[in-house]
C-alpha positions in Angstrom: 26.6 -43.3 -51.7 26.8 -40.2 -49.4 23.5 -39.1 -51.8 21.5 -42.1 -50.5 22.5 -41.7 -47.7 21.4 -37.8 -47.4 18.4 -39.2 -48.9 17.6 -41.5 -46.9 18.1 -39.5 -43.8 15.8 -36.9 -44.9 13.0 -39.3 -45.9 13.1 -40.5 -42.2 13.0 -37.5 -40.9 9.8 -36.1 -42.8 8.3 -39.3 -41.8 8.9 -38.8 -38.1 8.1 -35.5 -37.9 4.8 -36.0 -39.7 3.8 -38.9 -37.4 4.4 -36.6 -34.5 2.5 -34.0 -35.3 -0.2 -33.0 -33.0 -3.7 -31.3 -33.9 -3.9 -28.1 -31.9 -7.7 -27.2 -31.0 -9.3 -24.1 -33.0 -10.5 -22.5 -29.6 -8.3 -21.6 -26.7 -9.7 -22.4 -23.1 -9.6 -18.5 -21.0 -8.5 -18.0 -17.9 -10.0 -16.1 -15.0 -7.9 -15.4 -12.2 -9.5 -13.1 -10.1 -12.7 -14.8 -8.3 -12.2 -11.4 -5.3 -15.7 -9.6 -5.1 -15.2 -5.8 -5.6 -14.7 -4.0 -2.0 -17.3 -0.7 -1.4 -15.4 1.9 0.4 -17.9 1.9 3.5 -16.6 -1.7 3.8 -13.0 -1.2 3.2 -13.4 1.8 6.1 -15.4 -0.4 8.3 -12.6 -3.5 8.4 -9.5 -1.0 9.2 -11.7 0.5 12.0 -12.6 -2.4 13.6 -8.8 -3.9 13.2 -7.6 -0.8 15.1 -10.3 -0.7 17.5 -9.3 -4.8 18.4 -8.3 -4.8 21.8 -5.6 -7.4 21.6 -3.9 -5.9 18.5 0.0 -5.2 18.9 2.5 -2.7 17.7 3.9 -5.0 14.4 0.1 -5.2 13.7 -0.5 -1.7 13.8 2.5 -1.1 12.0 1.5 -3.1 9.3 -2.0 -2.0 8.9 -0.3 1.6 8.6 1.6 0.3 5.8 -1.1 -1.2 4.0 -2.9 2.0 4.7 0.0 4.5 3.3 0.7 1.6 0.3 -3.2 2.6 -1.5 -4.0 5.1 -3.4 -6.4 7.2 -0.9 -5.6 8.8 2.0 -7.9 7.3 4.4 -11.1 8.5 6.5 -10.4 10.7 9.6 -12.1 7.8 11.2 -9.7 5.4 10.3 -7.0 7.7 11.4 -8.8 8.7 15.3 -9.2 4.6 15.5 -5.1 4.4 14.4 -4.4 6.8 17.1 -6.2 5.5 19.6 -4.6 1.9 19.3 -1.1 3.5 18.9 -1.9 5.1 22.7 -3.6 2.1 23.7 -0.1 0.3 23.1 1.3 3.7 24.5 3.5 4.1 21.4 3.3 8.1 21.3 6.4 7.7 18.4 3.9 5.9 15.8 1.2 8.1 16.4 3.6 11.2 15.4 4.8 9.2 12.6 1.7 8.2 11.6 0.1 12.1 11.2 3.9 13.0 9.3 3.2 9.9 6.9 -0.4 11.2 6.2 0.5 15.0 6.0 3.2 13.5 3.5 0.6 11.3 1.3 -1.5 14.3 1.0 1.1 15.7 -1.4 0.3 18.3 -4.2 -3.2 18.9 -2.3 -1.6 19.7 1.3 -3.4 22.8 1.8 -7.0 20.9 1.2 -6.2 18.1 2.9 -4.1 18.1 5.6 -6.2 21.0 7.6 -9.3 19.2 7.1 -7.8 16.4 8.4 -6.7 18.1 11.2 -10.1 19.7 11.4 -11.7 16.1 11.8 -8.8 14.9 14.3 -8.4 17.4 16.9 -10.8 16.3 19.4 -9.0 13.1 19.6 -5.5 14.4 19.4 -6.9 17.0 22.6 -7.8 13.7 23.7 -5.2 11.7 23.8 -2.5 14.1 24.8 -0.4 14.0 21.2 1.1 16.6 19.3 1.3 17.4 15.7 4.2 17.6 14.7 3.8 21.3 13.1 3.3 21.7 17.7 6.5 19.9 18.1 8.5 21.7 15.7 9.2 19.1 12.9 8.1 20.9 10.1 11.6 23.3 10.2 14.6 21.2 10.9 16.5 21.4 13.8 19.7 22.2 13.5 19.6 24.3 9.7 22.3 26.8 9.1 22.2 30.0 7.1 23.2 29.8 3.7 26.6 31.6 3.4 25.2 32.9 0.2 22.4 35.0 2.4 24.8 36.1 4.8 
């Protein structure tokens, strides 16, 4: 009895799953995501220059533009950077623009002694300019208050 049962059971089973089987197609539909047209680095220069060079732009804005900036892979134009400066002055925010060279002297990493005087090179007009110091002029490239190492005493 428990046989026919068993039987029985099974029989409906197969049946059921057979009569729910679905074809799957033999091709598979692709997917393209991406429909962004490739940027050219004259035009990625062009639209950070003329958001820093807005006139009604604020210090988050700034703030996140530099972000954006310091978050690729490049360090960015001196052109970029005079027109960052300029708008951190413009919002008198002397603190950002100092931040802003560290961040970039930073960024420049392994190749500091290529890039950073170059950059300062291109920049110094508009740091004369504006009135702001690097911060190699200010003192922040030694700490402040370092101590002797007892071993060098």
């Amino acid at each position: 009895m428990f046989r026919l049962a068993v039987r029985a059971g099974k029989c409906m089973a197969t049946g059921f799953s057979q009569a729910v089987k679905v074809n799957q197609p033999a091709i598979s539909s692709t997917r393209y995501y991406s429909h962004a047209v490739e940027e050219t680095d004259e035009e990625f220069d062009r639209r950070y220059e003329r958001f820093f060079n807005r006139p009604d732009i604020d210090g988050w804005e700034i703030r996140k533009a530099i972000n954006d900036l310091q978050g690729h892979d490049l360090i960015p134009e001196p052109k970029i950077v005079i027109a960052a400066l300029k708008a951190c002055r413009r919002i008198n925010d002397y603190a950002l623009a100092v931040r802003y060279l560290e961040a970039l002297k930073e960024k420049s990493g392994p190749k500091l002694k290529e890039i950073w005087p170059f950059m300062l090179q291109e920049i110094q007009p508009t740091l004369k300019e504006l009135g702001i110091l690097t911060p190699e002029e200010m003192g922040y490239d030694k700490p402040e208050l370092a101590v002797k190492d007892v071993y060098d005493m």
